[in-house]
C-alpha positions as CSV (number, residue, x, y, z in Angstrom):
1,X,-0.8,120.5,8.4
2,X,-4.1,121.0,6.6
3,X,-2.7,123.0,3.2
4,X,-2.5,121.1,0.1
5,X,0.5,119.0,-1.1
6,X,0.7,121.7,-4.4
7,X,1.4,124.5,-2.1
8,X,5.0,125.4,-1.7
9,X,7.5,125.3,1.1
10,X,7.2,129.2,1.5
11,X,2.9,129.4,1.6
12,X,3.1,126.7,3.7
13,X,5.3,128.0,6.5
14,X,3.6,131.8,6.2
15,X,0.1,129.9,6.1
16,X,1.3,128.5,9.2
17,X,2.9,131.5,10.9
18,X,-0.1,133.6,10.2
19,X,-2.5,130.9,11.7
20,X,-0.9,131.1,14.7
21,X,-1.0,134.8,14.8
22,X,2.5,135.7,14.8
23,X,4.8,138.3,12.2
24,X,7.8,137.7,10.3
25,X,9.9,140.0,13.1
26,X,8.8,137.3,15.6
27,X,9.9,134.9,14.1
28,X,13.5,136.5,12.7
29,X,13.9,137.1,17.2
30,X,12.9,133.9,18.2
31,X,15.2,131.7,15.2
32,X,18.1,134.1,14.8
33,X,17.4,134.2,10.9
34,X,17.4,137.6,9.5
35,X,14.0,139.6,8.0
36,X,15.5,139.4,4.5
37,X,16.0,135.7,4.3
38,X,12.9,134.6,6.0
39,X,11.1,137.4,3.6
40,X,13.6,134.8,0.9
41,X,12.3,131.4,2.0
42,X,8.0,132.5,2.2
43,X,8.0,134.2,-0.9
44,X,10.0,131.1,-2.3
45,X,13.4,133.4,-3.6
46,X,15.7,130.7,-3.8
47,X,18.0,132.8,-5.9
48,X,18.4,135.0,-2.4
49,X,18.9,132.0,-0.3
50,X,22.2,130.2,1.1
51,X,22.7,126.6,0.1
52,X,20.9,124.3,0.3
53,X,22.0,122.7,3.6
54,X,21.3,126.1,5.2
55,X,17.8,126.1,4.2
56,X,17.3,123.1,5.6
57,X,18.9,124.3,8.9
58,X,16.3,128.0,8.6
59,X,13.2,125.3,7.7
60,X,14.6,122.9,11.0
61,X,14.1,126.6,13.4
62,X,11.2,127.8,12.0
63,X,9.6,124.7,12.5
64,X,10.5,124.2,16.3
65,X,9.2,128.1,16.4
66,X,5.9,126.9,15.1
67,X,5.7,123.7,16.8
68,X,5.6,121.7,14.0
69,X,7.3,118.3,13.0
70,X,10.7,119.5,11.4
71,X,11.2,116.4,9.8
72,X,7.5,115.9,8.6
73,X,8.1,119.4,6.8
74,X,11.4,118.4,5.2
75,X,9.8,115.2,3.8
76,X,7.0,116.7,2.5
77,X,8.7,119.6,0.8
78,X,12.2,117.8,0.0
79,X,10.9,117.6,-4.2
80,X,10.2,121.3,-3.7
81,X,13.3,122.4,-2.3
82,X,15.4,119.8,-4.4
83,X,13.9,121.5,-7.7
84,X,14.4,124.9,-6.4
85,X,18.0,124.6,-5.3
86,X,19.0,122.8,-9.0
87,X,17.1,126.2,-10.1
88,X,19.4,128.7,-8.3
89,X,22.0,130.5,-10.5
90,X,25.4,128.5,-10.6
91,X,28.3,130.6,-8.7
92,X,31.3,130.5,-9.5
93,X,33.6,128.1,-8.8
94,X,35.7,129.3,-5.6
95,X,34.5,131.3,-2.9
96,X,32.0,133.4,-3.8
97,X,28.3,133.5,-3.0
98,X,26.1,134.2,-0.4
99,X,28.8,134.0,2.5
100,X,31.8,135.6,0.3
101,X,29.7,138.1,-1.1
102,X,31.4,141.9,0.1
103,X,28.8,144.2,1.7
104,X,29.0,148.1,0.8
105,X,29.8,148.8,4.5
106,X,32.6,146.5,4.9
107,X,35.2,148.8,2.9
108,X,34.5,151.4,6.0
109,X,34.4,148.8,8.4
110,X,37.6,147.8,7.4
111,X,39.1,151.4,7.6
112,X,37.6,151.7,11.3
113,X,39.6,149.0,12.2
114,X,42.8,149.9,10.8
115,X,41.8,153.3,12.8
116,X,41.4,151.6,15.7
117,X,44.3,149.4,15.7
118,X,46.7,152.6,14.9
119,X,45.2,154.6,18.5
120,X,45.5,151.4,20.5
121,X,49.4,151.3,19.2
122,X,49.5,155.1,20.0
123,X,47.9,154.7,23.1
124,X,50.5,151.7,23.8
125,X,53.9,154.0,23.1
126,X,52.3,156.5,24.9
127,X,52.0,154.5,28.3
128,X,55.5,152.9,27.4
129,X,57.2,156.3,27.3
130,X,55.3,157.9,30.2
131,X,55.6,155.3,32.5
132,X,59.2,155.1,33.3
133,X,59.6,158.9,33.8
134,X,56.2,158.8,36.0
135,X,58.0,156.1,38.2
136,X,60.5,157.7,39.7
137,X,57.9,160.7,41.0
138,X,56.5,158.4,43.5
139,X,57.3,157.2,46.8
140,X,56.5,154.0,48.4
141,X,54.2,154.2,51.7
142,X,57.6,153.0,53.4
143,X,59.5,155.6,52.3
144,X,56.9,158.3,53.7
145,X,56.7,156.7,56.8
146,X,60.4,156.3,57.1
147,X,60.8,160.0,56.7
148,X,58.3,161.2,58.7
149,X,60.1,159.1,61.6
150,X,63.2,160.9,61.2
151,X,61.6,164.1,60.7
152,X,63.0,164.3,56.8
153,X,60.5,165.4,53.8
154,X,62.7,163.4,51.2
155,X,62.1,165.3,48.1
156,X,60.4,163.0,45.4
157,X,63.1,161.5,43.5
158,X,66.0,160.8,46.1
159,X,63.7,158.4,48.4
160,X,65.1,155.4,46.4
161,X,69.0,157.1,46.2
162,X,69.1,157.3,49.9
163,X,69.6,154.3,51.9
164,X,67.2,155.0,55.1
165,X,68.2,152.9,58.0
166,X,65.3,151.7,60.6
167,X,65.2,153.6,63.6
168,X,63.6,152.6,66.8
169,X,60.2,153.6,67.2
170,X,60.2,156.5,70.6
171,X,56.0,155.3,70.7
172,X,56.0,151.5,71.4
173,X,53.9,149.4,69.1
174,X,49.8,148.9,70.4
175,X,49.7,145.6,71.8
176,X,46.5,144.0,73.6
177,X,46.6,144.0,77.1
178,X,44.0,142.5,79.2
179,X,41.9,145.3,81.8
180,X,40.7,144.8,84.8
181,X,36.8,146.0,84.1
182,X,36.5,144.0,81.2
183,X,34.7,140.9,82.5
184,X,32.8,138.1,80.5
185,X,29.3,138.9,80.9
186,X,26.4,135.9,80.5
187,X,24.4,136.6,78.4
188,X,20.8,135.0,79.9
């Protein structure tokens, strides 16, 4: 860790990262931690940063990306970060903040789903009103076969009315029956 001890959390870990020869977009795929907050912790913008804890957590990843000694870095920096977090504007009390704060796009996101949910309970009635008038259209492979034996074409709806009863087949049912010219044959 060759910097100096005035340097701050943020120069250290872009000195670092640019050392090694990678970009900020490398590192936001490899950690999971989006472009704006690791643009938020190099530049040291602790006013666009979570709590505390979670800056512990990004500084944790983006050491293990660079190979460094999480810990060692937390030490080092832990007066930096401890005057920089008591610097960070006081939220109000409740939930609000970082994680409560509303987007722009969440109003529309909020209308797609109503959207969404209103066509799947369409879709729903739909299939619960079709169905039962769909199922009395079809006939069972039984009932087909049943028909065709006693030479009826049972129109669509009436195969379930009319009580079919099981004929004797005139072709007798395939069964195996050992040949003559079939022998076991060695195989050498």
């Amino acid at each position: 860790m060759g910097s100096s001890q005035t340097a701050s959390l943020g120069e250290f870990l872009r000195h670092e990262r640019e050392n090694r020869g990678l970009t900020v977009e490398q590192v936001a795929s490899a950690t999971k931690i989006s472009l704006k907050l690791l643009h938020a912790l190099e530049n040291d913008l602790y006013e666009e940063l979570p709590a505390k804890p979670f800056v512990r957590g990004f500084v944790i990843a983006y050491c293990r990306f660079l190979a460094l000694d999480p810990q060692e870095t937390l030490t080092r920096f832990s007066r930096f970060m401890d005057e920089q977090s008591a610097q960070r504007p006081a939220r109000d009390a409740g939930h609000s903040g970082y994680a409560f704060d509303r987007r722009e796009g969440d109003h529309s996101r909020t209308g797609l789903w109503i959207l969404m949910g209103g066509l799947a309970a369409a879709g729903l009635g739909v299939i619960l009103v079709a169905k039962p008038s769909l199922k009395g259209h079809r006939r069972g492979h039984v009932e087909v076969l049943r028909g065709a034996q006693q030479g009826v074409d049972l129109p669509p709806g009436d195969a379930a009315e009319k009580s079919v009863s099981p004929v004797a087949s005139p072709i007798p049912s395939p069964t195996p029956t050992p040949s003559a010219s079939a022998s076991p044959v060695a195989i050498t």
